[in-house]
N, C-alpha and C positions, 0 to 999 in steps of 0.2 A: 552706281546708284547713290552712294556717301558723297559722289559732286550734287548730285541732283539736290539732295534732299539740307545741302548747306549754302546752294544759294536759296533754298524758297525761305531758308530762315533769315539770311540776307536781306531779301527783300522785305519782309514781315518788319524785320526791324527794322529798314530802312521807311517804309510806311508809315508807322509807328513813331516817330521820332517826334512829330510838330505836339502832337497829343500829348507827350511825355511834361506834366511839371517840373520844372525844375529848381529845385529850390538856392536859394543863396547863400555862401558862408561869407561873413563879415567880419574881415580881419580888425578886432575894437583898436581904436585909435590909429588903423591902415598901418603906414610903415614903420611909426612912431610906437604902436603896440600899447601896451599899457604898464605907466609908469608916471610919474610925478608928472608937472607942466603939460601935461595935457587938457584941453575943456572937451571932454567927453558929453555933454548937453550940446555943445556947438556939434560933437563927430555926430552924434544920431543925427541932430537936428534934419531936417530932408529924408531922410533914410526911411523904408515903412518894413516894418518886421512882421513876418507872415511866419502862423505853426508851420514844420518844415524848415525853417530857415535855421541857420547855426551860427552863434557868436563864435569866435574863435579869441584868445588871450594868451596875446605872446608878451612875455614878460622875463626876468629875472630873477626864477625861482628861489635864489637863496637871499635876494630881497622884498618879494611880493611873493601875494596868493591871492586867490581870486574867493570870494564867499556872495551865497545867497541873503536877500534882505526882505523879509521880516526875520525868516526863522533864523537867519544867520548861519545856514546849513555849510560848513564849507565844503566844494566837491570832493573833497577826497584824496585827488591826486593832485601836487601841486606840480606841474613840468615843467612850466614856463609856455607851455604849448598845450593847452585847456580849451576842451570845445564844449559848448554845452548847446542841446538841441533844443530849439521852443519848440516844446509840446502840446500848449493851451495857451488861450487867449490873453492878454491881459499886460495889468502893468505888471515890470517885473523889474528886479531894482539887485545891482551887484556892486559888490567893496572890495576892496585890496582891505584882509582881514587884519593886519599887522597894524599895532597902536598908534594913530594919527595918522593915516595914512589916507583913510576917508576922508577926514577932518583937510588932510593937504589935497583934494581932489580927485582924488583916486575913487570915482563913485561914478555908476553909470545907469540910468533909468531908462527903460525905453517899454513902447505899449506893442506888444503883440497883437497883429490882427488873424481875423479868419478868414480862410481862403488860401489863396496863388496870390503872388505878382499879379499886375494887370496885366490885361492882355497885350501885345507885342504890338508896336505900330504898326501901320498898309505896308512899306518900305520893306520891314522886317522879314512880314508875311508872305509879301512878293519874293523875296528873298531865298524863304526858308522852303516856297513852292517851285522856283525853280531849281533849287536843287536837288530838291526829290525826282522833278527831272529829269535833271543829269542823273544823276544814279540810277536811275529806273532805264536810260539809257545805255548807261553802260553795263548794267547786269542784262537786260537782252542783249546785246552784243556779246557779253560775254559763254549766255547762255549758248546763242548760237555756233560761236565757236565751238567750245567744248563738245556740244552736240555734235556738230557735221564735223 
């Protein structure tokens, strides 16, 4: 009965899946991170930040930190591996807190929206319905084995 009752939740989830938001982490400045010589206005630039979504700030702890701007709030914990969640809409504006550091670049502004990501293109769609599909395929087959 514990098979039975762990593919229906299989399935559920497998059901379940297209409907799920998903939101995105955005590694600031990608593989470059955040550090000097970076144009962080060009890395947002295209980019569209939805509540949900999570900056992430990899850096060189024992020469940068990451701080909030108006209030200048700094997170707290400086790791070199700093994620912070947008919670609300808006503009939102971060500094490398350490003296000149903003002043050399180190400063990143970007507008939170509300909502999801847009929706997924036809291709995607098609995509992500055939392989509910397959899976939905292969959990009857599976079912029936196990069954008979």
């Amino acid at each position: 009965m514990a098979i039975h009752r762990s593919l229906v939740i299989f399935a559920i989830v497998v059901l379940m899946t297209p409907a799920i938001s998903l939101a995105t982490d955005f590694v600031v400045g990608d593989d470059d991170g955040w550090k000097f010589g970076i144009d962080y206005e060009d890395w947002a630039k295209g980019k569209q930040f939805f509540v949900g979504d999570t900056l992430v700030f990899k850096y060189n702890a024992t020469v940068h930190n990451v701080c909030t701007v108006p209030s200048n709030n700094s997170l707290g914990s400086f790791t070199g591996n700093d994620t912070i969640k947008l919670a609300t809409t808006g503009n939102k504006w971060y500094i490398c807190g350490v003296n000149g550091h903003c002043d050399g670049g180190m400063k990143l502004k970007i507008i939170v929206l509300d909502g999801t990501a847009p929706a997924p293109s036809a291709a995607s769609t098609l995509l992500a319905t055939n392989f509910q599909i397959f899976l939905g395929m292969i959990f009857t087959i599976t079912s029936i084995v196990i069954v008979y």
